[in-house]
C-alpha positions, 0 to 999 in steps of 0.5 A, a space after each residue: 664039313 657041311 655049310 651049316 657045321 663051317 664056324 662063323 667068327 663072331 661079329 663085333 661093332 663098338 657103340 656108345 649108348 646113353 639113357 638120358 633121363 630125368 630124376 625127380 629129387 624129392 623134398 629133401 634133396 631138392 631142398 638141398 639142391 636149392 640151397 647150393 643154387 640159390 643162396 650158396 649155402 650147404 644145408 644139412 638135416 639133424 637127425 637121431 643117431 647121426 647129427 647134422 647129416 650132408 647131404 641130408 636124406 630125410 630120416 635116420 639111417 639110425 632108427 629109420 625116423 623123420 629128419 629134424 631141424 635144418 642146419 646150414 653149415 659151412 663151406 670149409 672142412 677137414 678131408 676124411 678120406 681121399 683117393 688121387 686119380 692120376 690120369 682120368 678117363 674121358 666121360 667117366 671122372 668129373 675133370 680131364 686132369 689129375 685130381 682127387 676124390 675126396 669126403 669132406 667133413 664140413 664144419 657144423 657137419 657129423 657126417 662127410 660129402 663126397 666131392 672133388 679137389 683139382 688143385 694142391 694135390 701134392 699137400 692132400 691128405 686126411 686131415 687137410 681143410 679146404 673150403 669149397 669152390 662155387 661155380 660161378 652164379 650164372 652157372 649153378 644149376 641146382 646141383 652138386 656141381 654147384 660147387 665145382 669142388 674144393 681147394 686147400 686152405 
């Protein structure tokens, strides 16, 4: 066998790789997001078809129109749907201990928001209420993390 026929194993090298960026949300969403950093008010948007949407996205999924009259609703719901995470995995879940994932009907909403529950995980389920958790005022952002998550009420 020739030098150039000998097989070479292969090379690997682990590395982490990020792409920080910036996104702009656009009139809707940013008012979204306001709302939660500044007034601690979730804001929802009616609209044909769907009722008072959370998180609004401007139009209908419905019939593709406008997004109508904005609707503050509140801070307490009714669990729709919720997948327990036992053992997170570091940089990839938002907590490093056991919590849920959860869709949140909120009350004044006909549509639910994907968030999070940390605590009472054993007394969650579909149909559970809870009300949301706020981070505290100097900590909010203007993001959905704004609301650290929700507990069982």
């Amino acid at each position: 066998m020739s030098q150039t026929e000998k097989a070479t194993a292969p090379l690997h090298q682990r590395q982490v790789m990020e792409f920080p960026y910036k996104h702009s949300t656009g009139e809707t969403i940013g008012r979204f997001l306001a709302g939660l950093k500044e007034q601690k008010t979730i804001w929802g948007q009616r609209v044909s078809g769907q009722g008072v949407v959370v998180p609004p996205v401007g139009y209908s999924e419905v019939d593709a129109s406008a997004g109508g009259e904005w609707v503050a609703v509140k801070d307490t719901g009714t669990v729709t749907a919720c997948a327990i995470v036992h053992h997170p995995i570091e940089r990839l879940h938002p907590s490093d201990a056991p919590f849920a994932f959860v869709l949140v009907r909120l009350d004044g909403a006909d549509t639910a928001l994907a968030h999070i529950v940390r605590e009472g995980l054993d007394q969650l389920k579909v149909g559970a209420r809870v009300q949301a958790v706020w981070a505290g005022d100097e900590a909010r952002v203007g993001s959905i993390r704004d609301i650290a998550g929700f507990r069982i009420i």
